[in-house]
C-alpha positions in Angstrom: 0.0 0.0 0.0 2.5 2.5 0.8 4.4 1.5 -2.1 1.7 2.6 -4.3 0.8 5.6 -2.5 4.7 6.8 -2.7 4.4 5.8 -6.2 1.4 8.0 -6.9 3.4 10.9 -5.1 6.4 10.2 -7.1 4.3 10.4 -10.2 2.4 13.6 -9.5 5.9 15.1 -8.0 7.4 14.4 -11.8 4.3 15.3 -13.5 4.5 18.2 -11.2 8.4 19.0 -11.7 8.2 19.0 -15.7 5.4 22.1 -15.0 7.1 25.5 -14.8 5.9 27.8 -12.1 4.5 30.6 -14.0 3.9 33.9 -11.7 0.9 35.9 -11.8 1.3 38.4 -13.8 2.9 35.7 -16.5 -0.5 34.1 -16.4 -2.8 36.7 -17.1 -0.4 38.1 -20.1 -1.3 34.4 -21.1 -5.2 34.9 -20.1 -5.6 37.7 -22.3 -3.6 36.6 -25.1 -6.2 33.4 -25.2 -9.3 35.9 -25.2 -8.1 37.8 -27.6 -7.8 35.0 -30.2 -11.3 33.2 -29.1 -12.4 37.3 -29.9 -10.3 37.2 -33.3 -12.1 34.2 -34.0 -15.2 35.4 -33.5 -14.6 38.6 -35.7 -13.3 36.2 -38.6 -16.5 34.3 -38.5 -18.4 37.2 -38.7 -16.6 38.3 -41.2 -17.2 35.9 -43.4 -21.2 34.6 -42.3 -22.9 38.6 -42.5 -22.7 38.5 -46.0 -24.6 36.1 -46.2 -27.2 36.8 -43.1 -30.2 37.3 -45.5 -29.5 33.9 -47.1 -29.0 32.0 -43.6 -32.3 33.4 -42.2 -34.7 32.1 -44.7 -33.0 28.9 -44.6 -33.1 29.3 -40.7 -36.7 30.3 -41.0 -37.9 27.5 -43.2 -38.9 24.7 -41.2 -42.4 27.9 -40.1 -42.2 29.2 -43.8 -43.1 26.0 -45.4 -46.3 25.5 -43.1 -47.5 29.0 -43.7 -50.5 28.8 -46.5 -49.6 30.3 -49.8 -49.4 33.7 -50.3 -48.2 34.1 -46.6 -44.9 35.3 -44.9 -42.9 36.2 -41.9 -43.3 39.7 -41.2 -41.4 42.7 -39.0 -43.3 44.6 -36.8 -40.2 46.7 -36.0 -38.4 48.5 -38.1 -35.4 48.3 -37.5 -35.4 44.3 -37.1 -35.0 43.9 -41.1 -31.9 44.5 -40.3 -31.0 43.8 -36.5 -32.5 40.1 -36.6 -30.2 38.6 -40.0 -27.3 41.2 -37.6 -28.6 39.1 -34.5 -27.9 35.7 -36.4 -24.6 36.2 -38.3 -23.3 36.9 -34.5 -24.8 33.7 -33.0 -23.4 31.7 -35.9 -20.3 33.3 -35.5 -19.8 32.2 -31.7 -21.1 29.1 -32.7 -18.7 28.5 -35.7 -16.0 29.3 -33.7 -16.5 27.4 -30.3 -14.1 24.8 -31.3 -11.6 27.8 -31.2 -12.6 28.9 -28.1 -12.7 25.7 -26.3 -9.2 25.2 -27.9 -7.8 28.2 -25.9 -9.4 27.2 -22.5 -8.1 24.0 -23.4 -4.6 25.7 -23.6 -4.6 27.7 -21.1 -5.7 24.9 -18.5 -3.5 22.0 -19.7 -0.2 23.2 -18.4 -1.4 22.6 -14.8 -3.1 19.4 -15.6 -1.3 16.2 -14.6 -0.7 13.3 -17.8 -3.7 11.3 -16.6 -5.8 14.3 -16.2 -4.7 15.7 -19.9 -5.9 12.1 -21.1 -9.4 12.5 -20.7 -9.7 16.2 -20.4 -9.2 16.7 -24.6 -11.4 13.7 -25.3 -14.2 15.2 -23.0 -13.7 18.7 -24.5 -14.1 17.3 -27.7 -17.0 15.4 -27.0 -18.8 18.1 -25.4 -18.3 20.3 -28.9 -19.8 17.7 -30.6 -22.8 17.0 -28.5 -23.2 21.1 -28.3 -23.5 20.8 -32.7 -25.7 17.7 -32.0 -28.3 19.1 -29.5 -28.5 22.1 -31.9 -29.4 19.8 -35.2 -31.5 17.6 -33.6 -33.4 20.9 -32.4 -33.6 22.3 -36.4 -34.5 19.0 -37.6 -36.4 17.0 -35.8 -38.4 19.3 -33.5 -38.8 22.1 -34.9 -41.1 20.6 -37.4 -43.0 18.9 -34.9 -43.4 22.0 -32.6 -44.1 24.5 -35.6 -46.6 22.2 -37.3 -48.5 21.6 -33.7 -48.8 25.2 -33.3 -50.1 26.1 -36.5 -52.0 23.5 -36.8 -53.8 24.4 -33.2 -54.6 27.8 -33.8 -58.1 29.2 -33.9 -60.4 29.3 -37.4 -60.4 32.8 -39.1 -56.7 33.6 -37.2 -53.9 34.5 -39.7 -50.7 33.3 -38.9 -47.7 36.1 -39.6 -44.8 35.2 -37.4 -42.7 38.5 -36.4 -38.9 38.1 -37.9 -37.3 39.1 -34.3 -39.7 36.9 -32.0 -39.1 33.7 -34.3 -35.3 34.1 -34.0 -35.6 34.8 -30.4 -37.2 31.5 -29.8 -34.7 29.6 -32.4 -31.6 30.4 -30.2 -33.6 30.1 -27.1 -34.4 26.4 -28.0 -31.0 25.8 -30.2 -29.3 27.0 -26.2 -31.9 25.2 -24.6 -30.9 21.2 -26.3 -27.1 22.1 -26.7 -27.0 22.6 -23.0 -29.5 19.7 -22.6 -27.2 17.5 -24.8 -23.8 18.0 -22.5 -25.6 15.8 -19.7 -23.5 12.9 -20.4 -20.2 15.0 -20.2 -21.8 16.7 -16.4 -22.1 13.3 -15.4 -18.7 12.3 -16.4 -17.5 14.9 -14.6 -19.3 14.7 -11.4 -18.4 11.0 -11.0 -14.7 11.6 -11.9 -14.4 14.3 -9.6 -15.6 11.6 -6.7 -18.8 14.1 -6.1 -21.2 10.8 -6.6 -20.5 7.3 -8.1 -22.6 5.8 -11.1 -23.9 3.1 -8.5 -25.8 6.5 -7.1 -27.1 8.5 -10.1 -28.4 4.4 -11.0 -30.4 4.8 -7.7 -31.8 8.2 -8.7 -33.1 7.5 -11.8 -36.4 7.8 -11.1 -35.8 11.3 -10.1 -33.5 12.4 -12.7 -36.7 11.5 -15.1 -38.7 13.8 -13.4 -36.5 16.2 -13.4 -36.2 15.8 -16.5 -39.3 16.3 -17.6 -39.6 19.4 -15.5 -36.7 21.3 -17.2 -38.6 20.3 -20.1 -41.4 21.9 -19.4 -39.6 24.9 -18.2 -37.3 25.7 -21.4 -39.9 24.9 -23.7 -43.3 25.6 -25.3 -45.8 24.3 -23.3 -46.7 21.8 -25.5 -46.1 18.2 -24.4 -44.7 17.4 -28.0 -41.7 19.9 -27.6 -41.6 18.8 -23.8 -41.0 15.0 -24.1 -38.8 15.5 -27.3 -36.2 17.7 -24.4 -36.7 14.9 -21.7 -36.4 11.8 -23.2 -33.3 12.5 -25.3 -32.1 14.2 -21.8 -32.8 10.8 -19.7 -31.1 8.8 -22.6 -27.5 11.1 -22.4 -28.0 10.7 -18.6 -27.8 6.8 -18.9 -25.0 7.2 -21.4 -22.8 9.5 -18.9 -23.5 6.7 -16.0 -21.9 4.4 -18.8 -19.2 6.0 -20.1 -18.5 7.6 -16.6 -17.9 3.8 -15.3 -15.6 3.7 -18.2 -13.7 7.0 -17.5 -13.3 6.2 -14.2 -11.8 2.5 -14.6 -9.5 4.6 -16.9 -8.0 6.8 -14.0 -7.5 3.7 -11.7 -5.8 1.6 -14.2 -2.9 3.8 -14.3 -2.2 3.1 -10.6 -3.1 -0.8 -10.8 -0.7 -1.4 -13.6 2.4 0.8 -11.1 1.6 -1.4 -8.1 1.1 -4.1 -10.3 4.6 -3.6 -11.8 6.2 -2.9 -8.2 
């Protein structure tokens, strides 16, 4: 036992030697030098989308356009949102476009003071949690959006014209396109929590009925209120919380191989 604890030591005390002390001041030069590329980034995709704003909105805006009757269309109530709301989008796309760069930065400004193990699953989990971000947002454009746009125009009353304001439709996009990226990182939450020995999978198993209603009460609150919308936030949530008990069991064999194979070896 002690020979695997002083073995442990020894290894964070190498891992530990081959990391150069930086002092303050060193580190917030370093800070500011990563901001300002995730903000370069930024500007370069923006750069780049806002020409083509105009273009990205009506495809955004498609999935209501094509359920409006003929002869019908989106219209602005304010006028200056012609402009502000395609403004509006190019910047949300831009920060979306360019979250791999961000993360990237964070990434490299935290791994210096990571030990080996620790930089083993930290980049895997980063890039996981990018992807599942991209994943929540498609599955919001493609799969319920349709759903939610044909309940609700489907639902209204007889006589009642449906003209969707330009600004309030993109305000509920990136509300919902937030609303199941964030959903979507569950799995990578639970990862996390059980890794950082705050619970154990054994205990978020025991929970589960809870964590469904829960669930379904976040659901409910960053939603419509339509149970169509609703259950199509909840169920994919309860599904990515049973994958991050899984792959959680398997992160966490992964940090305590490492120290079986040293005393193993000793």
């Amino acid at each position: 036992m002690n020979a695997k604890t002083d073995g442990n030591n020894t290894e964070h005390q190498n891992d530990s030697s081959e990391q150069p002390q930086m002092p303050l001041v060193e580190h917030l030069l370093e800070l500011r030098n990563r901001l300002l590329k995730m903000v370069l980034a930024v500007v370069i995709c923006f750069a780049v989308i806002y020409p083509f704003a105009n273009e990205l909105y009506l495809w955004l805006s498609e999935p209501i356009r094509s359920l409006l009757p003929i002869g019908q269309t989106m219209i602005a109530t304010d006028i200056t949102s012609p402009f502000f709301a395609p403004l509006k989008l190019a910047l949300f796309l831009s920060v979306f476009a360019a979250i791999p760069v961000i993360l990237y930065q964070l990434w490299s400004f935290v791994a210096p003071g990571l030990y080996a193990h620790e930089k083993r699953l930290a980049f895997p989990l980063l890039f996981t949690s990018v992807l599942l971000f991209y994943l929540g947002a498609a599955f919001a454009y493609f799969v319920v959006f349709p759903l939610v746009f044909n309940f609700f125009t489907a639902i209204g009353p007889e006589g009642i014209v449906e003209l969707p304001d330009i600004s309030s439709y993109l305000n509920f996009v990136l509300k919902m396109f937030f609303a199941f990226g964030v959903a979507f990182e569950i799995p990578i939450a639970t990862i996390l929590l059980i890794l950082s020995g705050v619970t154990t999978p054994a205990d978020l198993a025991a929970k589960r009925p809870y964590v469904v209603v829960g669930c379904f009460i976040i659901g409910m609150m960053l939603t419509p209120p339509d149970i169509i919308s609703q259950t199509l936030l909840a169920v994919p949530m309860w599904i990515l919380f049973e994958l991050g008990i899984l792959f959680g069991r398997l992160a966490k064999r992964e940090v305590a191989d490492p120290d079986a194979e040293e005393s193993s070896t000793e």
